[in-house]
C-alpha positions, 0 to 999 in steps of 0.5 A: 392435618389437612386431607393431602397430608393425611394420604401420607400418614402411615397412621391415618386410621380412615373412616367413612364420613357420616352420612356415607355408606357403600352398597352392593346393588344387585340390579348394577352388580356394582357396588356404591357409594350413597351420600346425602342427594349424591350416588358414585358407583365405584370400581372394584378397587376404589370399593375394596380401599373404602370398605376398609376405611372403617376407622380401625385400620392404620393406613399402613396396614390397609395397604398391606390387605389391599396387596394381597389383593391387588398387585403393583409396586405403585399400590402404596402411592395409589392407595394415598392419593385415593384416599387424599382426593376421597377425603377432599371430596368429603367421603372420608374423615 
């Protein structure tokens, strides 16, 4: 299944790519996204989205942790792409 695809499969079950791990650095009061050579500070929704890509969650219900946390009708669509172009950048398997 290529990384497009698996943004609209309800039963992708995400995982942070090996090597990648996200952080809190005090200093920043941000939190990151630390891979091999590469740091990527996120914003709070990018880091709530893949602190759950643990591999034990369908991306069904990912979304629905993330809406009680996050409001929108467009939250479904915007989770899937985030997590397509995150997996076409190698952040998620």
């Amino acid at each position: 299944m290529s990384e497009p695809e698996r943004g609209t499969d309800p039963a992708w079950r995400p995982m942070l790519a090996s090597g990648v791990r996200i952080i809190h650095d005090r200093v920043r009061d941000a939190d990151l996204l630390l891979m091999p050579e590469q740091v990527i500070v996120l914003n709070a929704s990018a880091a709530a989205i893949l602190r759950r890509c643990t591999g034990d969650d369908s991306l069904d219900s990912m979304i629905s942790a993330l809406s009680d946390e996050f409001a929108g009708d467009s939250l479904p669509e915007d989770v899937s792409q985030f997590l397509a172009m995150a997996a076409m950048e190698g952040w998620v398997s």
